[in-house]
N, C-alpha and C positions, 0 to 999 in steps of 0.2 A: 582247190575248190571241190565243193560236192557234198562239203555236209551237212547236214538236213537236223534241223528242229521242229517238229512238228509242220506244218507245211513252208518256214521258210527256209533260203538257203540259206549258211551260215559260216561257208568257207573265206575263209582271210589268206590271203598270200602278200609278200610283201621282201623288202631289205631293212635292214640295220648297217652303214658303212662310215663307219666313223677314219677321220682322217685329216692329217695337222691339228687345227683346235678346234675340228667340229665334228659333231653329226649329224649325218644326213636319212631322214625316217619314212619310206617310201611303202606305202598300204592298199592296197584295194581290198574292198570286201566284198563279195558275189552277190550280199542282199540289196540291190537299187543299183551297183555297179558306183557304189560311194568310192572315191578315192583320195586319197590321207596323204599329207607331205608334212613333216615335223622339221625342224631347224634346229640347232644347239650350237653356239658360239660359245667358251669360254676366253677369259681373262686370267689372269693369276698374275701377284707381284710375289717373286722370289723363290726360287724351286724350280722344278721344272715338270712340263709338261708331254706327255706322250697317248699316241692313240695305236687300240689296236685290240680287234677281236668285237669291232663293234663298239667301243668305250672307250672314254678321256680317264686319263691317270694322273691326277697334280700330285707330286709328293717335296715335301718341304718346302712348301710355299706358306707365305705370310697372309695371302687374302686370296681368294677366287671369285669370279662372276661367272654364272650364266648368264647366259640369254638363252629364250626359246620362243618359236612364234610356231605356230601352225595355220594350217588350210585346207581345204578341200574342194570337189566339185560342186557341191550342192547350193542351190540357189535358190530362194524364194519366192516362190512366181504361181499363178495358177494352175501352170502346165503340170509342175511339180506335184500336184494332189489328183490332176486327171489324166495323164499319162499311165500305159502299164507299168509296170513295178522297172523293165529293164532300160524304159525310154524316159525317167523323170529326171535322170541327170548325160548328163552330156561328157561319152567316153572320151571323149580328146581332149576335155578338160585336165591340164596340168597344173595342180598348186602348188608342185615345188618352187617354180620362180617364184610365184610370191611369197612364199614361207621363207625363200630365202633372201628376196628383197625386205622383208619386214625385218628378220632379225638383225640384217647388216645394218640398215637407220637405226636399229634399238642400240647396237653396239656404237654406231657411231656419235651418239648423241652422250653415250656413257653412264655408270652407274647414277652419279650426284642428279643429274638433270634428270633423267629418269625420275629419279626417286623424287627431287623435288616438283617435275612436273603432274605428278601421282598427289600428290601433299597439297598442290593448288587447287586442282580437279575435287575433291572433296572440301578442301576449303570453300570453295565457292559453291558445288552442291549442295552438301548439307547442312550448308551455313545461312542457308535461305529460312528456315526456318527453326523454332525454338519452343521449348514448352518450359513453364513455370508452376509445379505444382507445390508448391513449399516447402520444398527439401532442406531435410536435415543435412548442414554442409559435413558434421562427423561423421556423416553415415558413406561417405566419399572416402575414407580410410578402413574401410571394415568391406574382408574379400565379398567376391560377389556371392559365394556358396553358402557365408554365415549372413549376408542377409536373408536368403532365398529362405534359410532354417529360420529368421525370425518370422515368418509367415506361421510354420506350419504351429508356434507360439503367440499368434494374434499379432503379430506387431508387424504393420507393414510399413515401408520404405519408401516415401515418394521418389528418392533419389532412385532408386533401383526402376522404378517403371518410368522416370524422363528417360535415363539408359536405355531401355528395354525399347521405348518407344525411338531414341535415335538410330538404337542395333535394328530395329525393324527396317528403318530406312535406309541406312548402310546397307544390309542386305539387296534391296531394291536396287539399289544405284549399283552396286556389285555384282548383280544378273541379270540387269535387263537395259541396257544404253542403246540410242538409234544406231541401226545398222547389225545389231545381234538380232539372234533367235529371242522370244520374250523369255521371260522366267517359267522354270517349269514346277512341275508337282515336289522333285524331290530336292530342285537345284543343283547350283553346276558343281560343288561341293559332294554332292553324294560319293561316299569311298566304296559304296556297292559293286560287283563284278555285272551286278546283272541287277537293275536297279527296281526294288516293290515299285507294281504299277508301269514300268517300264519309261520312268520321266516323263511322263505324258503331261496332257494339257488338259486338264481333268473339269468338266464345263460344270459340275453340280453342286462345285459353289470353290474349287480348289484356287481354278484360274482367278475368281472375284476377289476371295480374300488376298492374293498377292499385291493385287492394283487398287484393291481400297486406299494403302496409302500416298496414292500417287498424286492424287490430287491434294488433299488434305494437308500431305506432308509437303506440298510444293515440289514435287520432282514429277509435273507431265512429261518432261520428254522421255519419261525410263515408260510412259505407255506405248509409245509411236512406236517400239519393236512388237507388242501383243495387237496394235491396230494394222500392221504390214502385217502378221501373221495373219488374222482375221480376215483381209482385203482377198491375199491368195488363194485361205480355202472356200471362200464365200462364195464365187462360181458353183463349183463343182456340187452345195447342199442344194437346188434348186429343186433335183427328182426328188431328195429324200422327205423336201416338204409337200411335195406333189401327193407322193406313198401314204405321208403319215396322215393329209388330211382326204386322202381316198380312201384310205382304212378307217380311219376313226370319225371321219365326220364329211362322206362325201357326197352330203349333201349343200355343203359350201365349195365344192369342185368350180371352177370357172368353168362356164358355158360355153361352148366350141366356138361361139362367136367370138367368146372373149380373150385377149391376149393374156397369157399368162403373165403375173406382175413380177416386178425384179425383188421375189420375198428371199428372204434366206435361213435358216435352221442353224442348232448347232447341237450336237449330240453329246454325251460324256466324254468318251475317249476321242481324243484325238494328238494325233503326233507330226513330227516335222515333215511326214512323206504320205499321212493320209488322215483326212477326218473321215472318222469311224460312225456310219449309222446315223442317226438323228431320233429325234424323236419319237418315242417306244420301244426303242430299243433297248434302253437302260432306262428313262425314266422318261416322264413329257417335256412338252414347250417348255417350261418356264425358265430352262439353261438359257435361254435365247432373251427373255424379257430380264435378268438377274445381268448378264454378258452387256447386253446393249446398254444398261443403265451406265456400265464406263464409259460409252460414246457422249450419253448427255454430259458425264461430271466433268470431262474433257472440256466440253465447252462453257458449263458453267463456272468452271474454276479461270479456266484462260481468258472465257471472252475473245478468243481469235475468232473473227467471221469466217478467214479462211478454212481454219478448223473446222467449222460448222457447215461452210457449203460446200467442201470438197470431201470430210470423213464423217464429221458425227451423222448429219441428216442423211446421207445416203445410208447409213447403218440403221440408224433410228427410223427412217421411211422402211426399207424391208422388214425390216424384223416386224414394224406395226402391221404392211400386207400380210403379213402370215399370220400372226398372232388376231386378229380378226378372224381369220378362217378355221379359229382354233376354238371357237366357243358354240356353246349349243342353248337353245329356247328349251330352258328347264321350269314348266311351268308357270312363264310370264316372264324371268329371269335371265338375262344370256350370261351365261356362265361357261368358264373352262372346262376341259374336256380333262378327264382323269391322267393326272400328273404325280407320279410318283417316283422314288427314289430308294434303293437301299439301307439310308440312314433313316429312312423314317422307320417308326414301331409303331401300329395301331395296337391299342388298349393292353400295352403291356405283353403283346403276343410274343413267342421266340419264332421269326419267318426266316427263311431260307430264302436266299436271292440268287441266278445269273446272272452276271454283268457277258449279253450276249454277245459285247465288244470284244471282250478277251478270256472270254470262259473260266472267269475266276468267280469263286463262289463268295457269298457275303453270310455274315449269319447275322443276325440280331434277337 
């Protein structure tokens, strides 16, 4: 432990002890007091097997299986975003038993069933829905790379973008299921050491475009991981909606008489152990009115009332208490308060931006 990146800690200590046909992966890291358990069972028919130095050896064997499961401390909850950094997870928490209780059910259930229980799960996911744009069925033998070239020669592929539109929803159903963290900026796929942006949850239009398809393509339930996310840090913006309209418009302060309303913000950056800022910080309100629109399309597409009086409306009531407090008497007019972004460019200018979140510079 003890070393330092710019003001986090960043020391990892940990085991590797591999032994009989497993390995055992034991990690704590200094930044949150996170702690990591990995699991490795193999199989192998024919040959034989040895561990030792931390690693499995199969030599002359006809087939091998892994299994691996992991876990950790971390937990999804409000405390988690308003807690100090060393109190938002819970040191006695051990996920090795459960890393190791998952992977022995994964081994015991076996490769075939595994795999055909995998083959079902997407069967019935994204077999819910289908698109028909008049595809050329020869165009289903020709790779995907010389289709992608017959673009850049005018000729496009409907086959290619029904594909393009399922791989989008694949994706989805592949990083965002209830019970996970939602989908992030870069995905859980990123081969990065140290990932642009840092896999954040990127509110200025990153997180939207993920769960646009969610609805549309009939997979609500891959939202209900981005609505738990949502629910936990939504306590904790209350001051930062307070700040942004005491600064920029406090003249819609509620009155000392007045209880303050259950509004909530949502800023650019934000990650699985804190939302970062709010409003003016990187850009205005409108991350907050773009975000909530998933609450409504949750319920327009489901039609669950439960959905509607237990998540969407209490989403869609805050975020409206705020977003009222966010406009100004322009002239006869009540208009939004200046909302701006780094992707914008006025009149073709080259501007220089802070993303004050994480001190990365933008240009445009």
């Amino acid at each position: 432990f003890g070393a330092k990146g710019g003001d986090e800690l960043l020391g990892r200590r940990g085991t590797v002890v591999a032994k009989d046909d497993g390995i055992a992966i034991d990690e704590e890291l200094e930044n949150f007091g996170v702690r990591f358990a990995g699991r490795i069972l193999m199989d192998h028919e024919g040959g034989t097997l040895s561990a030792s130095d931390g690693a499995l050896v199969v030599s002359n064997a006809d087939a091998a299986v892994v299994y691996f499961s992991c876990d950790t401390n971390y937990r999804l909850r409000p405390e988690t975003f308003t807690l100090p950094s060393r109190e938002k997870l819970d040191p006695k928490d051990n996920p090795g038993p459960r890393a190791a209780a998952f992977v022995a059910a994964a081994r015991k259930k076996g490769w075939s069933a595994l795999k055909q229980e995998h083959e079902r799960d997407m069967d019935v996911t994204l077999g819910r829905a289908a698109i028909d744009l008049g595809a050329d069925p020869d165009d289903a033998l020709i790779p995907t790379d010389g289709l992608r070239r017959g673009y850049e020669q005018g000729r496009r592929s409907r086959y290619l973008e029904e594909t393009y539109w399922q791989y989008g929803r694949y994706l989805l159903v592949a990083s965002s299921r209830p019970g996970t963290l939602p989908a992030n900026l870069q995905g859980v796929w990123t081969a990065h050491k140290v990932s642009p942006w840092g896999s954040g949850y990127w509110h200025n239009i990153n997180v939207q475009m993920n769960y646009w398809p969610a609805f549309s393509g009939n997979l609500a339930e891959c939202f209900e991981p981005y609505a738990d996310y949502n629910e936990a840090f939504r306590p904790s913006k209350s001051r930062d909606c307070y700040n942004f309209i005491r600064e920029y418009v406090p003249e819609n302060l509620p009155r000392q008489d007045e209880p303050i309303p259950a509004w909530w913000c949502v800023g650019t950056a934000n990650y699985p152990y804190v939302a970062l800022g709010g409003p003016g910080a990187h850009d205005g309100p409108g991350n907050g009115g773009l975000t909530t629109r998933l609450f409504a399309d949750w319920w327009e597409f489901t039609q669950d009332r439960g959905i509607l009086a237990e998540r969407a409306f209490p989403a869609l009531h805050g975020m409206a208490e705020f977003l009222t407090r966010c406009v100004r008497n322009y002239d006869g007019k009540w208009l939004s308060v200046f909302s701006a972004s780094p992707e914008q460019v006025v009149e073709g200018r080259r501007e220089s931006w802070t993303n004050l979140d994480v001190g990365i510079p933008y240009y445009h």
